[in-house]
Every structure is written in structure tokens, then in C-alpha cells.
SETI-193769 format. One record per residue (C-alpha): residue number from 1; residue in three letters; chain; x, y, z. Coordinates in steps of 0.02 Angstrom, whole numbers. Each point is the difference from the previous one (the first is absolute). Layout:
BEGIN
NUM,ALA,A,X,Y,Z
...
***
This chain:
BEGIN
1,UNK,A,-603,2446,708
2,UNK,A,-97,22,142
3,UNK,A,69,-137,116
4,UNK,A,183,-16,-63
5,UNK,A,148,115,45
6,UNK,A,109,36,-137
7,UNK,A,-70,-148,-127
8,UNK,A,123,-71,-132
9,UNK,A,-48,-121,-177
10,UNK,A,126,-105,-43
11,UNK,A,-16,-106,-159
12,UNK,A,79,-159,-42
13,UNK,A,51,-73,-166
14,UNK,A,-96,-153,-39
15,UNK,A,118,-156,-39
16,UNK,A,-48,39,-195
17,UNK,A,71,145,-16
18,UNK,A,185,10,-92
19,UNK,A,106,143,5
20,UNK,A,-15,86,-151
21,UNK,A,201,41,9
22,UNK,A,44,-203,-21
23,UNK,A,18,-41,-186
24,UNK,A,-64,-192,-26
25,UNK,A,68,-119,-131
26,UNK,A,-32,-187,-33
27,UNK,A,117,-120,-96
28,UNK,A,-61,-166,-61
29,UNK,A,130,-117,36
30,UNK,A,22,-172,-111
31,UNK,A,77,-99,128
32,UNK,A,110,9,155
33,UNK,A,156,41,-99
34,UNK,A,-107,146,-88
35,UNK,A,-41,64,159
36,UNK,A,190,-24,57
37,UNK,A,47,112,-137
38,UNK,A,-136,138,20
39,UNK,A,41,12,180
40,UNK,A,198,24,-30
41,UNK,A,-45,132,-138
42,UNK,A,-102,112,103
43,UNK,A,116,-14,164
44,UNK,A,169,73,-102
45,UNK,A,-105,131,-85
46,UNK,A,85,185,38
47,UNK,A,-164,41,40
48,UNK,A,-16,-119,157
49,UNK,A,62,73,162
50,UNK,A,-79,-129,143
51,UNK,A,-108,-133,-43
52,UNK,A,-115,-127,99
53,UNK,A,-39,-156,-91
54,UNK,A,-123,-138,90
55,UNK,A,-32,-173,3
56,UNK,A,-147,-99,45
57,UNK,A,98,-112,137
58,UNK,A,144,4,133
59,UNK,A,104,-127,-123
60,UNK,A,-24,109,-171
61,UNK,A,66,155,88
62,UNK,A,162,-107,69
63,UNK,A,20,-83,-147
64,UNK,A,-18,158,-141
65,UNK,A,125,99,116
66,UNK,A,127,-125,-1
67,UNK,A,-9,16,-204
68,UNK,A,-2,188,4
69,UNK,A,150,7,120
70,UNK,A,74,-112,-117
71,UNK,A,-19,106,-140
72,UNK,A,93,157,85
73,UNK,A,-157,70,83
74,UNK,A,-10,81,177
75,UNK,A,-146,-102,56
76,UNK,A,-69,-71,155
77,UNK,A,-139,-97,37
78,UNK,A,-145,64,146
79,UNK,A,-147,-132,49
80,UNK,A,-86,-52,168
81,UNK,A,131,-155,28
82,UNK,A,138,79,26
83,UNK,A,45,74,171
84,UNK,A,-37,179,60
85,UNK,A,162,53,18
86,UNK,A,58,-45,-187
87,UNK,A,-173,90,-45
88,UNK,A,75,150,74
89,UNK,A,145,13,-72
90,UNK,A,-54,-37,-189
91,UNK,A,-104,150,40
92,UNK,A,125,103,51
93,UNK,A,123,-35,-141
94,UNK,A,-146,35,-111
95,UNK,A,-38,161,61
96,UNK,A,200,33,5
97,UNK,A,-3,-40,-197
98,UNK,A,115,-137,28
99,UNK,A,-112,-110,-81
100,UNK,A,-74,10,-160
101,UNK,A,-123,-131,-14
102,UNK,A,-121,-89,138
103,UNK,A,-94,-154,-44
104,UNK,A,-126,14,144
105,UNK,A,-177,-77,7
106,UNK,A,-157,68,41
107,UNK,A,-16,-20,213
108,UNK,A,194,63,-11
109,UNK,A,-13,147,-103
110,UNK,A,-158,90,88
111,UNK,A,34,177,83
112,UNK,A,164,18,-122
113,UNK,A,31,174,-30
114,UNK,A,143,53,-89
115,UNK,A,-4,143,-113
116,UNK,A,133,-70,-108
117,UNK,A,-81,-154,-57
118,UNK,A,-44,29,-205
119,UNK,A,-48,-160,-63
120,UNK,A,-110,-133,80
121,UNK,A,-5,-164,-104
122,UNK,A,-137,-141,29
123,UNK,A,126,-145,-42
124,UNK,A,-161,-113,87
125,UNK,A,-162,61,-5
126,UNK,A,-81,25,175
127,UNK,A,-157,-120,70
128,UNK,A,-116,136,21
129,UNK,A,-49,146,-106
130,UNK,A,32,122,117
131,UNK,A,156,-45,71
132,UNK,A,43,75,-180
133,UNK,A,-46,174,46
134,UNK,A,122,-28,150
135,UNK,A,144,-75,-96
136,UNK,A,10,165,-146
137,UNK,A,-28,112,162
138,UNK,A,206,-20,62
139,UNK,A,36,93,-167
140,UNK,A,-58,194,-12
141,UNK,A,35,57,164
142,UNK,A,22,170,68
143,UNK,A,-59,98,-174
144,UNK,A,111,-94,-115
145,UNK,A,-47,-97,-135
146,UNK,A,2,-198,-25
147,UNK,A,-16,-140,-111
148,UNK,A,-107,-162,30
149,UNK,A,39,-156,-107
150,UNK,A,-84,-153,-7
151,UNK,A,77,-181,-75
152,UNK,A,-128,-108,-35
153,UNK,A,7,-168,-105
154,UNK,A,-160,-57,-83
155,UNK,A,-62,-91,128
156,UNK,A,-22,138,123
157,UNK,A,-122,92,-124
158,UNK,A,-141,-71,132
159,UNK,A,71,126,143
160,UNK,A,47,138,-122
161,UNK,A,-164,10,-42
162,UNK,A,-55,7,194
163,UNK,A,137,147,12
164,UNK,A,-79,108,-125
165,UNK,A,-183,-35,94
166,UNK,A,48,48,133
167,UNK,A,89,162,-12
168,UNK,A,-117,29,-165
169,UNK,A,140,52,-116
170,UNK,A,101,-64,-140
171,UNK,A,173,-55,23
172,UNK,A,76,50,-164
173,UNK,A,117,-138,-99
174,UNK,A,140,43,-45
175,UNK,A,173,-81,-95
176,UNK,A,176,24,12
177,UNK,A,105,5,-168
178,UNK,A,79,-179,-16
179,UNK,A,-107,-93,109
180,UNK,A,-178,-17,-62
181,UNK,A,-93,-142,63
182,UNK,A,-44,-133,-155
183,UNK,A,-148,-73,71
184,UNK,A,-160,117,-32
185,UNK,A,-63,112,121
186,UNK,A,-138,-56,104
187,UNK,A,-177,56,-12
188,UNK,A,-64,128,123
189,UNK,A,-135,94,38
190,UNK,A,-43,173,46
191,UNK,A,-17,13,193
192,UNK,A,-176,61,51
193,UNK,A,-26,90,161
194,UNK,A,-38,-120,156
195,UNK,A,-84,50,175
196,UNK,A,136,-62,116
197,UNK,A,-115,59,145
198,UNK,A,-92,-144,31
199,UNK,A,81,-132,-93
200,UNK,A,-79,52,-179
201,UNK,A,-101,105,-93
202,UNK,A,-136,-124,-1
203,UNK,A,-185,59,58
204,UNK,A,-40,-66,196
205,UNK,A,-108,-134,20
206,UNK,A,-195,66,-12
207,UNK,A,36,142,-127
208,UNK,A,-112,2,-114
209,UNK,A,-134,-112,59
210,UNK,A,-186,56,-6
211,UNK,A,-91,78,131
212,UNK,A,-136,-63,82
213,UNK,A,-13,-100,184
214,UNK,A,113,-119,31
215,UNK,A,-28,-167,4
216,UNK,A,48,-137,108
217,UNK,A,95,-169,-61
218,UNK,A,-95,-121,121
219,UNK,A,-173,42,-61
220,UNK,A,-6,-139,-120
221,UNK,A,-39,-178,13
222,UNK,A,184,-117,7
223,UNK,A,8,-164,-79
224,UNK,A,-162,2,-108
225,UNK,A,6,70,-172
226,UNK,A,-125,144,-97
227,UNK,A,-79,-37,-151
228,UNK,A,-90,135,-107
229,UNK,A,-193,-47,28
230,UNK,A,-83,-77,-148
231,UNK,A,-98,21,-135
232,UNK,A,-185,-12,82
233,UNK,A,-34,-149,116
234,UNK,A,123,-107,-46
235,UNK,A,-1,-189,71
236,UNK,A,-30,-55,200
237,UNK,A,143,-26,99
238,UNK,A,58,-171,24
239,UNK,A,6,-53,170
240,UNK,A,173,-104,21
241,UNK,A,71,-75,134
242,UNK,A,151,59,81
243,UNK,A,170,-79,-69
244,UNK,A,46,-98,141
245,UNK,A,-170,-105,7
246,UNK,A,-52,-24,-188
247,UNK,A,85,-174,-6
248,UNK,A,-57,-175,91
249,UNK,A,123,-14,143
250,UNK,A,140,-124,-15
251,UNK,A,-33,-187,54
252,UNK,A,138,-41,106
253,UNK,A,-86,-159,62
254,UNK,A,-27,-101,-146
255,UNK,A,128,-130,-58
256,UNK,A,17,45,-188
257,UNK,A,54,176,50
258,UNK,A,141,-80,123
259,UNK,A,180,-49,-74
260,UNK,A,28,-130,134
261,UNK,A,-129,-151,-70
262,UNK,A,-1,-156,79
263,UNK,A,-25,-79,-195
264,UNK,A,187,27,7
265,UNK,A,74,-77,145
266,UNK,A,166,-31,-68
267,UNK,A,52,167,-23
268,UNK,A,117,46,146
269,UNK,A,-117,151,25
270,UNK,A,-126,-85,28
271,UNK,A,19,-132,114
272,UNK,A,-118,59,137
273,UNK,A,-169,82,-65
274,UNK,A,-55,128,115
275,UNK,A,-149,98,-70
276,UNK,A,-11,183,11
277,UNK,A,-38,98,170
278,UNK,A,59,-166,111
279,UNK,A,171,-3,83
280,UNK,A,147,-134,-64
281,UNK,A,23,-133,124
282,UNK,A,172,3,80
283,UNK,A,122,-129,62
284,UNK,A,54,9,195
285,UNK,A,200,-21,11
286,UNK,A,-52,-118,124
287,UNK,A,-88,-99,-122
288,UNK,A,129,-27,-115
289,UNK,A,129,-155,-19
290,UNK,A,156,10,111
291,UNK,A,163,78,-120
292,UNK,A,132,-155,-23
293,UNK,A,163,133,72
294,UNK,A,99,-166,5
295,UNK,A,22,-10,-214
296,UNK,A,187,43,35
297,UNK,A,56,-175,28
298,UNK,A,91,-2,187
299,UNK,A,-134,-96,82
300,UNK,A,-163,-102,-38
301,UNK,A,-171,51,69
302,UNK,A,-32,-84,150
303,UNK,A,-132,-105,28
304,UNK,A,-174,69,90
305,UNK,A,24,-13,206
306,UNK,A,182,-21,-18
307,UNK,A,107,128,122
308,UNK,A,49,159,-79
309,UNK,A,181,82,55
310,UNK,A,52,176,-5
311,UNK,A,-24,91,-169
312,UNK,A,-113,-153,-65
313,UNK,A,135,-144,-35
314,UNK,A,50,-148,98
315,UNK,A,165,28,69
316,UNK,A,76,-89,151
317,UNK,A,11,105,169
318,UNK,A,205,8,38
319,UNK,A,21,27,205
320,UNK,A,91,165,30
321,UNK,A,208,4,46
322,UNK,A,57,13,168
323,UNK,A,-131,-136,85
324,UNK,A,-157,89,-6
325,UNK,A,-153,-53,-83
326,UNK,A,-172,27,-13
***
């Protein structure tokens, strides 16, 4: 007080909190088609003035508003893909009441406030607990009451279950005269209060541990394992060698230990014995017999000393045209 002028506390609502003026319901849905028909029940209700239903994706909210404006419904459709000036104007005719139904998604649908909306329907249930809190939010604005309802087939019972963690309260089941679901209800559990501080509600890491100084990890020996001492004396220690000289060294030099044996000299490995730790004798290419290149039958060898024309054959020498010759 001391060093501020004029202080003011302001409070914020956590992202668990609900407004106690939104009414939630959840309908267990069989199938698609059982969903189909819950959502067309609820949105001609007399009791329905404006109503927001979302989608988990761009091509749900397209698609469910081209089957509601098929039915006869006012609707439009409000995500991130379509351009800001279409955005705009879906707005607008909301507000105006010349629409009665948006099929928005979650990005799309953030910082909504009309007072008129009275029914916000999860048609797809949202990634993320808390982008639940933000969906039922559009409805109950400005004093007025509103109504939350949640479609959910049996297979979303997973993030149901998240739902009521995370805001810590029940989402009451309800029914509609004429369209019970046939399968049975799926099990839940009572939603137990959860630290969303940190993470958790779990204790930090050293909580609990004795007191005392604290000890340090590199203290013991690494590689060698403790044994409980024995029983009195015990036997001496055997002195043994290390591992990698407890064996007689290999003998590379003796003849039995060699594949290549000269008692086989017809194998075609082992033509030349060369014992181990000497080099193999090699053949000079200048050493070797001269390559026969005339096997393709235009001209016989010649004869040693014989004269050799151009490109190795023996082909007459033609003087040149015009007189000349060399």
C-alpha cells in the first residue's frame, strides 16, 4: 500500500470454471444416423433461438451445413479456410438473426459473442479438454441463460471422460422421448479433483525422502560388483589371469593350422604354397607370353624378323594420286 497509487486486484477465472447459468446435457448416440436425428430434434425445438454446433475439422463443418441447409435450416458454416471477408459477413448475418444455425469449429468460433445464441451442440467432440470450456462459453452471454449439449457415440467415452476431469463435474445424461440409444451406456467414473497447476496433482520429485546428508552418485566403484562379506574367513582368492591372455596364442606358422597344404596340389587353391607371414610371388606383365590379337582370321602371324606394316599386318604401300610419293 505503501508504494502503489491507487492499487487494484483483479481475478481471473481459471479455464475450469463453467458458468453456473449453462445447463449441460449429454446424448449417447448409436451411430451417425442417431446422431443425425438428435441433432435435427434439438435445432426445431421452440425452445432454440440461435444455436452454434461444431465440428472437429474444416470438411465436417462444410459438409453438415450443406445437410442442414438442405433440410430448411438458416445455417452457415465459419472455419479458418475460408476467406476473411466471407468470415465477416457470416458474422454479421448472425448477429442480424438472419441466420439460425452456424456450424463453426473451434479456431473460428473464439471471441463469439452474441447474446442470442441458446443452444451450443458438440456435433464433434473437441481435441483438447479445455477447448470444451471455450466451445459451451458462446452460449450464456450477457446474463441469459444457455444450454450445452454434447453428441457422443461410444467410442468417444475416452475424451468424455477427460471432459469431466478436467472441469471436475458431471455432465448429466439425458434422453429424448423416441430416440433412446439401444446400445448400453458406457461405464464412467466419478471425476476426482486434478492440480492443473503443474501438470498434476502428483508429489515433486524428492518429497518425501529421508533426511540426512546427501550423497553423491560417483562415490562408488563402476564395473565391479559387491558381495555381502562371508561367513568367517571364507576361501583365498584365486589369482586368474586376465581374459585376453589365459589361452596359448594361436600358431599361425605351422602347416596343419593352414588351409592352403601343399599335400593337395590339385586343388585350384592351392597351386602355389606360400606359408604364413611370406609374401606370394607375382608375375611381371613383362614376363608373360605375348596375347595371339590375330585369332580373327584376316591375316596369319608373321614370321619372327619379318617387316611389320602399319597397324601390325602386311599390306602393300599404294603411291599417293597426283605424282607424289614418298
Amino acid at each position: 500500500q505503501d508504494l502503489l497509487r491507487d492499487p487494484m486486484r483483479i481475478d481471473v477465472a481459471s479455464q475450469t470454471d463453467t458458468h453456473e447459468n449453462i445447463e449441460q446435457r449429454l446424448h449417447w448416440a448409436d451411430n451417425k444416423h442417431h446422431k443425425d436425428a438428435l441433432l435435427d430434434h434439438i435445432l426445431t425445438g421452440k425452445e432454440m433461438e440461435q444455436a452454434v454446433v461444431f465440428t472437429s475439422t474444416q470438411r465436417d463443418a462444410d459438409w453438415l451445413a450443406d445437410r442442414l441447409a438442405d433440410m430448411g435450416h438458416a445455417v452457415a458454416s465459419l472455419h479458418g479456410g475460408m476467406p476473411q471477408g466471407r468470415r465477416t459477413r457470416v458474422l454479421q448475418g448472425l448477429r442480424n438473426k438472419q441466420l439460425k444455425v452456424l456450424v463453426a469449429t473451434d479456431v473460428a468460433a473464439r471471441g463469439i459473442d452474441v447474446p442470442s445464441i441458446s443452444h451450443v451442440i458438440n456435433y464433434g467432440l473437441p481435441m483438447k479438454a479445455e477447448d470444451y470450456v471455450h466451445r459451451i462459453g458462446r452460449t450464456g452471454r450477457a446474463g441469459r441463460n444457455g444450454l450445452a449439449v454434447t453428441l457422443a457415440e461410444r467410442m468417444d467415452s475416452g475424451m468424455i471422460r477427460r471432459i469431466q476431469q478436467f472441469t471436475t463435474q458431471n455432465i448429466p445424461v439425458a434422453t429424448i422421448v423416441g430416440l433412446e440409444p439401444k446400445s448400453p451406456e458406457p461405464r464412467m467414473f466419478a471425476p476426482r479433483a486434478v492440480d492443473n497447476k503443474f501438470g498434476g496433482g502428483g508429489k515433486p520429485f524428492g518429497h518425501g525422502r529421508p533426511s540426512g546428508p546427501s550423497k553423491s552418485f560417483g562415490n562408488k566403484p563402476f564395473g565391479k560388483p559387491t558381495y555381502p562379506p562371508r561367513a568367517g574367513e571364507g576361501f583365498p582368492p584365486r589369482d586368474r589371469a586376465p581374459f585376453d591372455r589365459d589361452r596359448v596364442p594361436f600358431d599361425r606358422d605351422s602347416a596343419q593350422h593352414n588351409r592352403f597344404s601343399p599335400d593337395r596340389p590339385n586343388d585350384r587353391h592351392n597351386s602355389v604354397f606360400v606359408p604364413s607371414g611370406q609374401p606370394a610371388p607375382r608375375v611381371s606383365a613383362f614376363d608373360r607370353a605375348p596375347v595371339d590379337r590375330n585369332t580373327n582370321g584376316f591375316a596369319p602371324r608373321k614370321p619372327a624378323g619379318a617387316p611389320v606394316g602399319k597397324g601390325g599386318f602386311n599390306k602393300p604401300q599404294r603411291p599417293r594420286q597426283g605424282g607424289f610419293s614418298r
